[in-house]
C-alpha positions in Angstrom: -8.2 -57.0 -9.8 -6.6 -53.8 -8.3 -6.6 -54.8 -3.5 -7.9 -51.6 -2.2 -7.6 -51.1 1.9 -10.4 -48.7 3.6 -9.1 -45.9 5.3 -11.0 -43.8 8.0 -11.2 -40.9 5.3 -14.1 -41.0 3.4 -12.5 -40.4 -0.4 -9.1 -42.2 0.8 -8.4 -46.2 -0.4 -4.7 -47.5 -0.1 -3.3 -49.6 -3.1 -1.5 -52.6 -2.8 1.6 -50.6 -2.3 0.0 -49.0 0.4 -0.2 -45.2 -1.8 -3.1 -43.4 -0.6 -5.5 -42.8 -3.4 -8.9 -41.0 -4.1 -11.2 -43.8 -4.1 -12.8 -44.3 -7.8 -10.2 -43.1 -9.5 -6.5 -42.9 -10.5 -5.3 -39.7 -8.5 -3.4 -40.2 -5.7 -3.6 -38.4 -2.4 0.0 -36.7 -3.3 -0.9 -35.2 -6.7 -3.6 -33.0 -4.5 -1.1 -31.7 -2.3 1.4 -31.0 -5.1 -1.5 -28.7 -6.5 -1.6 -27.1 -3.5 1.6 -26.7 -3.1 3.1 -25.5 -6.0 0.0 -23.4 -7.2 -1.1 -22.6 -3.8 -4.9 -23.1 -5.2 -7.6 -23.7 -3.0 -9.8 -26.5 -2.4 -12.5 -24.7 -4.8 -9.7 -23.8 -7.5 -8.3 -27.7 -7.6 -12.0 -28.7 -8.0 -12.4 -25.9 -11.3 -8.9 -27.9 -12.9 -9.9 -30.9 -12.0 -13.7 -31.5 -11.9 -13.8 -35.1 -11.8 -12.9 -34.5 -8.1 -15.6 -33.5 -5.8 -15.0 -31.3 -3.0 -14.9 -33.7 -0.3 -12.4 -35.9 -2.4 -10.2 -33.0 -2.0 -11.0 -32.0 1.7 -10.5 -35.8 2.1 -7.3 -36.2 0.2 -6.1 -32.9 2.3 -6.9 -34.2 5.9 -5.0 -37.3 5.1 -1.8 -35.3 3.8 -2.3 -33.3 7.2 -2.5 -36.1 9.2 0.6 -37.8 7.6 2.4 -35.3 6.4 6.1 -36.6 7.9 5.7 -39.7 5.6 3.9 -38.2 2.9 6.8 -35.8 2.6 9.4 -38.5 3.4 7.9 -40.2 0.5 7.8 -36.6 -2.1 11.5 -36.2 -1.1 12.6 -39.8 -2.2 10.7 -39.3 -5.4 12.4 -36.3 -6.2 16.4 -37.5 -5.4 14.7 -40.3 -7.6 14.3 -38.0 -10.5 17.4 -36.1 -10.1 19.8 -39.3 -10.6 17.6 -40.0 -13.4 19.0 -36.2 -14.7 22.2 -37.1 -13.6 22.5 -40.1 -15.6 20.6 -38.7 -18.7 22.7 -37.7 -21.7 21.3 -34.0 -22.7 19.6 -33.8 -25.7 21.3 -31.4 -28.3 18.2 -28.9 -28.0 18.4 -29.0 -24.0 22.3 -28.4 -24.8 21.3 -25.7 -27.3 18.6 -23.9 -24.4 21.9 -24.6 -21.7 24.3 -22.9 -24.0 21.7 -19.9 -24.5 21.1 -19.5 -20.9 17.6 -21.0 -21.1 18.4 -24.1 -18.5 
C-alpha cells in the first residue's frame, strides 16, 4: 500500500518520496507544468490531451508549482543533468550516428 500525505491543495497528495502528485492518479504535479511549459497550453488545452484530469486537478497541480516553484525547479534541473550524464555515458546507436553524420542530431 502506496503512504499518501494530504496537502492543503485539494487535487495535491505527496508520495512517500515526498513527489507531489494529483491525487487518484499516477501524474505528478511536475508533468502538468512541463505541459505548460513546453507547449505553453492552457489549463482548458491540458484538460482536451489529457481528460482524465479535471480542471481543478490542473488549477490544483498549477497553484502548488506556483507556490513552490524554487524547489520544484531545483528538482526539474537535477532531473535533467540526470539525463544528460546518462547521454554522456551512452554509446550512440549506429542510426543516431547515421542522423549525427547527416546533420539530423
Amino acid at each position: 500500500m502506496t503512504l499518501m500525505v494530504e496537502t492543503r491543495y485539494e487535487h495535491i497528495v505527496l508520495d512517500e518520496q515526498g513527489v507531489p502528485r494529483i491525487a487518484g492518479t499516477n501524474t505528478k504535479v511536475i508533468e502538468v507544468v512541463l505541459d505548460k511549459i513546453a507547449y505553453g497550453w492552457s489549463a482548458e488545452e491540458m484538460h482536451t490531451h489529457h481528460p482524465y484530469l479535471s480542471l481543478g486537478q490542473i488549477h490544483s497541480a498549477l497553484a502548488y508549482y506556483w507556490d513552490h516553484q524554487e524547489s520544484l525547479d531545483a528538482d526539474m534541473q537535477r532531473r535533467l543533468e540526470v539525463v544528460e550524464e546518462l547521454q554522456k555515458a551512452t554509446t550512440p546507436t549506429p542510426f543516431q550516428e547515421k542522423l549525427h553524420r547527416q546533420g539530423l542530431l
